[in-house]
Residue, then its C-alpha position, 0 to 999 in steps of 0.5 A: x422505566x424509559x431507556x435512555x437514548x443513546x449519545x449521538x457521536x459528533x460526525x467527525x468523531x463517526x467518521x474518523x477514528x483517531x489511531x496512532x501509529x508511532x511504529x509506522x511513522x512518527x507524529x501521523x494521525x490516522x482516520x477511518x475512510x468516510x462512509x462511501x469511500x472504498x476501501x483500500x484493501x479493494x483498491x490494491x486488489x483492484x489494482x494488481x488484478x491483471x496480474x492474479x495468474x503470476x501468482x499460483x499459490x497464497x504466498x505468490x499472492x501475498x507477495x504480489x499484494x505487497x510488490x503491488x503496495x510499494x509499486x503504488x507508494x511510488x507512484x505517488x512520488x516525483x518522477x526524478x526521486x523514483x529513478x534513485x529509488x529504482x536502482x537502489x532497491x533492485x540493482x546490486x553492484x553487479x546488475x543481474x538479468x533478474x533485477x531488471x525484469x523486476x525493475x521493469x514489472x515495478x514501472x508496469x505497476x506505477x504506470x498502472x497507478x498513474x493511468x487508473x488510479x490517478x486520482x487516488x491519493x492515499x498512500x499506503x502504510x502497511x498490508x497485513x494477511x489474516x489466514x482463512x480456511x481457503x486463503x486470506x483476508x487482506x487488511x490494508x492501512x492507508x492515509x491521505x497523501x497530505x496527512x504525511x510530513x513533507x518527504x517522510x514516507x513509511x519505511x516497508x517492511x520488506x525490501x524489494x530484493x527480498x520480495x523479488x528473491x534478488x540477491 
């Protein structure tokens, strides 16, 4: 008897499937990259490279990873709307010598982005670690810019104070 042939999946079907996030940001549909396209979790990695020997141990290169994604998502935000997020984010009433060097660091990571990474547009949702025998796996989910509604961006999961260990 003759095996029939399998169904041939619509292109847009192969290349983009469809998940919902409702926990990261209401009303987003998400789609696998196309086939060619890096993937994001390569990207971010790419990105904080020249930073690899801040971080000595697996928990230092976490952090690091996660600095680096919210450094990225901000980025991709006006100029004018950065300062406010800036100050809020790593200034408490009284600012400390700590804050600014990680204000700093932050500005070093968006410049970086803009310079290297300028024409990559996908913002990032989240960063997730799968623990292996010697180190991690890195799992990264990222829309397109435009896939987002107008001035919504997704909430992190860790402040920067808490990724900084500020106060």
């Amino acid at each position: 008897m003759p095996r029939s042939k399998p169904k041939k999946r619509s292109k847009a079907r192969k290349t983009s499937q469809r998940v919902r996030t409702d926990e990261l940001c209401a009303d987003v549909v998400l789609l696998r990259p196309p086939e060619g396209m890096e993937k994001m979790s390569q990207v971010l990695i790419d990105f904080v490279e020249p930073y690899d020997d801040l971080a000595e141990t697996i928990e230092e290169q976490k952090m690091l990873l996660e600095i680096g994604a919210q450094a990225w998502n901000l980025a991709l935000l006006p100029r004018e709307k950065r300062e406010s997020i800036f100050k809020a984010a790593t200034h408490s009433t009284t600012p400390h010598e700590e804050a600014k060097e990680a204000e700093l660091f932050v500005k070093e990571l968006v410049h970086r982005k803009e310079r290297y990474f300028g024409d990559c547009m996908r913002l990032i949702l989240s960063v997730d670690f799968t623990p292996r025998r010697r180190g991690f796996d890195i799992h990264v989910l990222s829309t397109p810019l435009h896939a987002l509604p107008e001035g919504r961006l997704p909430k992190p999961r860790t402040s920067w104070r808490n990724l900084f260990g500020l106060r």
